[in-house]
C-alpha atoms as one frame of an Amber mdcrd trajectory, in Angstrom:
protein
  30.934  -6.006 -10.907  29.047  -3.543  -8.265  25.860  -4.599  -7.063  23.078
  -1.861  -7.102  21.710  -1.102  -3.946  18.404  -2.634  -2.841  15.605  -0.238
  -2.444  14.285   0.939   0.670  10.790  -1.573   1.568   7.770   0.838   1.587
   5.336  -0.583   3.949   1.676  -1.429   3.246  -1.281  -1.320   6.564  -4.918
  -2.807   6.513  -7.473  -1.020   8.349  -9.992  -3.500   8.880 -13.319  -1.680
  10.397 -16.435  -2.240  10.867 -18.908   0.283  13.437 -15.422   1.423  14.656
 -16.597   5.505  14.588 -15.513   5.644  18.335 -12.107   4.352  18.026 -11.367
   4.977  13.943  -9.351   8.064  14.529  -7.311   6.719  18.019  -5.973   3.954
  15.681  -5.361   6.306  12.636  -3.514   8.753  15.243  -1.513   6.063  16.257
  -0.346   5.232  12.892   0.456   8.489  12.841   2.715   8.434  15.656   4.865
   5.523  14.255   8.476   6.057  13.589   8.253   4.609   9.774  11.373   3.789
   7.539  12.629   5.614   5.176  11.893   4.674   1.641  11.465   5.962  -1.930
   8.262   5.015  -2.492   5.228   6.216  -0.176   4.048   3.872   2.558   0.317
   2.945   2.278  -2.390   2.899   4.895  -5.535   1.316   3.406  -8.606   1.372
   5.585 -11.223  -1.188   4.430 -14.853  -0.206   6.001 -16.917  -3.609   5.928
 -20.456  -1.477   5.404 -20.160   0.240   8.339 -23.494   1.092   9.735 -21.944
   4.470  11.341 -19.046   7.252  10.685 -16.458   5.017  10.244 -16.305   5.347
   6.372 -15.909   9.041   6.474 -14.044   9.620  10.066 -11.343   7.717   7.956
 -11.662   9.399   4.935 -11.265  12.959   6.778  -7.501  11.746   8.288  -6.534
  11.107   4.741  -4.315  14.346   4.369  -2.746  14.215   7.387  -1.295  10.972
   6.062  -0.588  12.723   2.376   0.990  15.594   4.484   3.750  12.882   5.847
């Protein structure tokens, strides 16, 4: 009997901000830059803003097709 092959893990990343405006983008960047696996299914980068008080919210929002572009 042949064993089907296991499918590639697809990865999953929290975001957890609050007030981060400054520094939102440097750490979406760097996610960026990562060498990721391959895999059938997308890898997920979830930013969760925690009623951010400044840009955060939409500094984040604004990177979201470079990671859809990937």
């Amino acid at each position: 009997m042949q064993r089907s092959p296991i499918p590639a893990p697809s990865l999953g990343v929290l975001v957890p901000c609050r007030n981060e405006a400054r520094v939102v983008e440097r750490k979406l960047e760097d996610l960026l830059a990562q060498r990721w696996p391959a895999s059938r299914r997308p890898h997920r980068v979830v930013v969760v803003d925690d009623q951010s008080e400044d840009a955060t919210a939409e500094l984040a929002r604004a990177m979201t097709p470079r990671f859809e572009a990937r």
